[in-house]
C-alpha distance (Angstrom), angle and dihedral (degrees) to the residues before:
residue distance angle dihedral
X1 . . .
X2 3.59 . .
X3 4.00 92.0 .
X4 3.68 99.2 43.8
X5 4.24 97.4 91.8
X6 3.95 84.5 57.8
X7 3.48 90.9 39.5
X8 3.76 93.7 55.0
X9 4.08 94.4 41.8
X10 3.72 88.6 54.3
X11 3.73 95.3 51.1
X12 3.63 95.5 37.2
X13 3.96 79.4 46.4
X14 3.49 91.5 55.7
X15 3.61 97.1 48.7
X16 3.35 93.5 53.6
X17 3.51 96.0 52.8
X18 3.98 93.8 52.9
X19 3.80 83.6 55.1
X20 3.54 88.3 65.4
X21 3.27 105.8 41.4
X22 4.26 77.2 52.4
X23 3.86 83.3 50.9
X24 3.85 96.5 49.2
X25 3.65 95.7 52.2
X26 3.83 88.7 46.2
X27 3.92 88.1 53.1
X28 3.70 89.3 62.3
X29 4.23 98.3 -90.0
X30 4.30 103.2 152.4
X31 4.25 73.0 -133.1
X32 3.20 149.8 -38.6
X33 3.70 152.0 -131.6
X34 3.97 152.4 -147.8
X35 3.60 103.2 -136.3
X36 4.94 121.4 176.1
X37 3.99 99.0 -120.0
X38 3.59 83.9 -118.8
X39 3.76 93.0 75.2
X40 4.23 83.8 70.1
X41 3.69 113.1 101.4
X42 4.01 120.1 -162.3
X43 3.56 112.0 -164.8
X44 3.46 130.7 -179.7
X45 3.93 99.3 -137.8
X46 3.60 84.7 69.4
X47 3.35 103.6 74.4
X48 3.86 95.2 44.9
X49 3.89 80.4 64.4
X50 3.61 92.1 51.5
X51 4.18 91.4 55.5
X52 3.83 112.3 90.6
X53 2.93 146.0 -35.2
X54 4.01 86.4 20.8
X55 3.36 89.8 68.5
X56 3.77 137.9 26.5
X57 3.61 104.2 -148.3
X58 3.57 95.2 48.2
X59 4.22 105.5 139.1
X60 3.81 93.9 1.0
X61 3.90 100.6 89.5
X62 3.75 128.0 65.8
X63 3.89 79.0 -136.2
X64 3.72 101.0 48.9
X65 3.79 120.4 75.4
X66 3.26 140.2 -63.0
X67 4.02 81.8 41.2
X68 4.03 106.2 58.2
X69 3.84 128.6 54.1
X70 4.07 121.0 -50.5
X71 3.79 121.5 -109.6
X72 3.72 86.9 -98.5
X73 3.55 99.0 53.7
X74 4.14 89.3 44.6
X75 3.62 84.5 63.8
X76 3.76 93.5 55.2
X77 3.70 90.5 45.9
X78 3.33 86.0 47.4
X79 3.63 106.2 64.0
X80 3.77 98.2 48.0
X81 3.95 81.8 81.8
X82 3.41 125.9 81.4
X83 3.94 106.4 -168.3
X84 3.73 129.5 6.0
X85 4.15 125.9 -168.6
X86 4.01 110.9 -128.7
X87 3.15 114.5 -158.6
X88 4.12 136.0 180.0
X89 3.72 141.7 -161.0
X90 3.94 118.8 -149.0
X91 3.76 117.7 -132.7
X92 3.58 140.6 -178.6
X93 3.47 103.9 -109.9
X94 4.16 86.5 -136.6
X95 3.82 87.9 72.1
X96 3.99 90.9 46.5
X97 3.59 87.4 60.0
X98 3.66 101.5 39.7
X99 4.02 123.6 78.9
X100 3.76 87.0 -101.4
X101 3.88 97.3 65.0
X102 3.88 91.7 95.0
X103 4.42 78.3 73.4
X104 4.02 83.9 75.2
X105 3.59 98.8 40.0
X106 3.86 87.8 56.8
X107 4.00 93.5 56.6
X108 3.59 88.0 51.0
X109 4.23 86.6 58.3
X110 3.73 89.1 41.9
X111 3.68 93.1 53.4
X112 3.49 100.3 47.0
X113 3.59 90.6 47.6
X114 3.63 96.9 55.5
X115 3.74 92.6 48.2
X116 3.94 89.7 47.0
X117 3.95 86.2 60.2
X118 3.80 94.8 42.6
X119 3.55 83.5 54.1
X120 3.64 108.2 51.2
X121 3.92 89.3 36.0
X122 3.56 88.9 64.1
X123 3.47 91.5 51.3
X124 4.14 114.0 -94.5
X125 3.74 92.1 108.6
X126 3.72 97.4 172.4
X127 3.91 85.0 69.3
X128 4.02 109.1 128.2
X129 3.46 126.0 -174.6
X130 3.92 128.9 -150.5
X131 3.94 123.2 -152.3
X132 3.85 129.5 -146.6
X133 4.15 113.8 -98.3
X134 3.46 126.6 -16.7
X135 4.04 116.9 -39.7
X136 4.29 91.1 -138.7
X137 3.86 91.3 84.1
X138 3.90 96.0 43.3
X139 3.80 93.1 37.2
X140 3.51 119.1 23.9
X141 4.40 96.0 15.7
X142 4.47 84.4 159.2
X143 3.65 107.4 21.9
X144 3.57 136.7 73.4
X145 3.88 119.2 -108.7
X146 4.26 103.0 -98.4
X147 3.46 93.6 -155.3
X148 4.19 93.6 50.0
X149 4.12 81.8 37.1
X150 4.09 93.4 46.2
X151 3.75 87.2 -128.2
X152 3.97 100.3 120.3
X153 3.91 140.5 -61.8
X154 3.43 134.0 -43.7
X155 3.78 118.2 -58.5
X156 4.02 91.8 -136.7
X157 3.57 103.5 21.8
X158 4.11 91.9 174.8
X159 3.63 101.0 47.2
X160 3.86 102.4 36.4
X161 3.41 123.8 93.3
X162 4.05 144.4 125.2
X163 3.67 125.3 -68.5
X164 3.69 129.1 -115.4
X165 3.49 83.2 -121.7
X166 4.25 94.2 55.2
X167 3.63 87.0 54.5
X168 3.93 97.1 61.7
X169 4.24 95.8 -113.4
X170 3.86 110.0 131.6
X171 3.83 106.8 -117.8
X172 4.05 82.3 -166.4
X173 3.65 91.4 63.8
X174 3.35 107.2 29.4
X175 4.00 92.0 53.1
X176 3.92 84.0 49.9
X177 3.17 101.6 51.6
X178 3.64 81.7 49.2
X179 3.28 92.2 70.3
X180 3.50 100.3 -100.8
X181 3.70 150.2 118.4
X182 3.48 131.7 -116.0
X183 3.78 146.5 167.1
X184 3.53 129.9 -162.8
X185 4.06 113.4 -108.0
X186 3.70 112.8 -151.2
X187 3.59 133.5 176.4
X188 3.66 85.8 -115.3
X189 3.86 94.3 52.9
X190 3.50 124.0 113.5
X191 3.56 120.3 -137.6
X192 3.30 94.2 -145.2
X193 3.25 92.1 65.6
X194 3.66 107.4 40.1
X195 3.73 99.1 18.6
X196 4.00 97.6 175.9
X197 3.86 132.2 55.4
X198 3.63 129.4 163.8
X199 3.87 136.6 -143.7
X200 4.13 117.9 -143.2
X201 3.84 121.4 -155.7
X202 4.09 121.7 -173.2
X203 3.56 135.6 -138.8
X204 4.16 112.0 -169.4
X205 3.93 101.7 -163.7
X206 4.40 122.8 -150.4
């Protein structure tokens, strides 16, 4: 008797966390997948590849590095989570190379904010979701950050958010050991060559 309030929380844990991996697909994820938090590697390499020129939005978001929570401190975070749902979006790798790419990289926000709230409404409200690339571009593509400038709030308070990638984890890895495939998509790349990429988004459930 003395195991059956864990025994209860895991399954009702478990249930919950099929719902949302029900939830992401329905959202518009290609799929989806249960994933232990410990599968989530933070490295520190990653955010030297986030600094610029690698990446545009680098300093210019409240959710982009230098301005959210060191690799070390990710890890901490981290591991106060037990499970997490991973999910991805295919795309043709000609619209992640075109102007229009930042389209995807807003259903990745919109996702994980919808699963955040289904989350916390039913009752795990330490659940945090993590976007796909910096929220600037997809967001604020002509105006300053207000909270970085001191000029006001955030201009979409529910859908912003960091990356996985601002955070230090290795999407690479993580979306491998997922049991997935993925390519890198640079500006550079050639669609004929590589013609599909993917975008990942995270949910870390408690």
């Amino acid at each position: 008797m003395k195991n059956m309030p864990f025994t209860d929380s895991h399954t009702r844990m478990r249930s919950h966390l099929l719902l949302l991996k029900d939830e992401a697909v329905g959202l518009g994820a290609s799929d989806a997948k249960i994933i232990p938090a410990d599968m989530i590697r933070v490295e520190d390499e990653i955010i030297e590849m986030c600094k610029a020129p690698r990446c545009e939005g680098y300093g210019k978001s409240a959710n982009c590095p230098p301005h959210v929570m060191g690799p070390e401190r990710a890890r901490e975070w981290i591991r106060e989570y037990p499970a997490a749902v991973l999910f991805k979006i295919d795309v043709p790798a000609a619209l992640l190379v075109s102007p229009d790419r930042f389209e995807a990289f807003r259903r990745v926000y919109e996702i994980s904010s919808a699963l955040e709230a289904i989350s916390v409404e039913a009752g795990y409200v330490f659940s945090k979701a993590l976007g796909a690339g910096s929220c600037k571009p997809v967001f604020c593509p002509e105006t300053p950050c207000q909270i970085l400038e001191g000029t006001g709030g955030c201009r979409a308070p529910e859908l912003a958010r960091p990356s996985m990638e601002a955070l230090g984890i290795n999407v690479f890895r993580l979306v491998r050991d997922a049991g997935w495939e993925i390519q890198p998509i640079l500006r550079t790349t050639d669609p004929e060559t590589v013609s599909q990429g993917m975008l990942a988004g995270l949910l870390l459930v408690s």
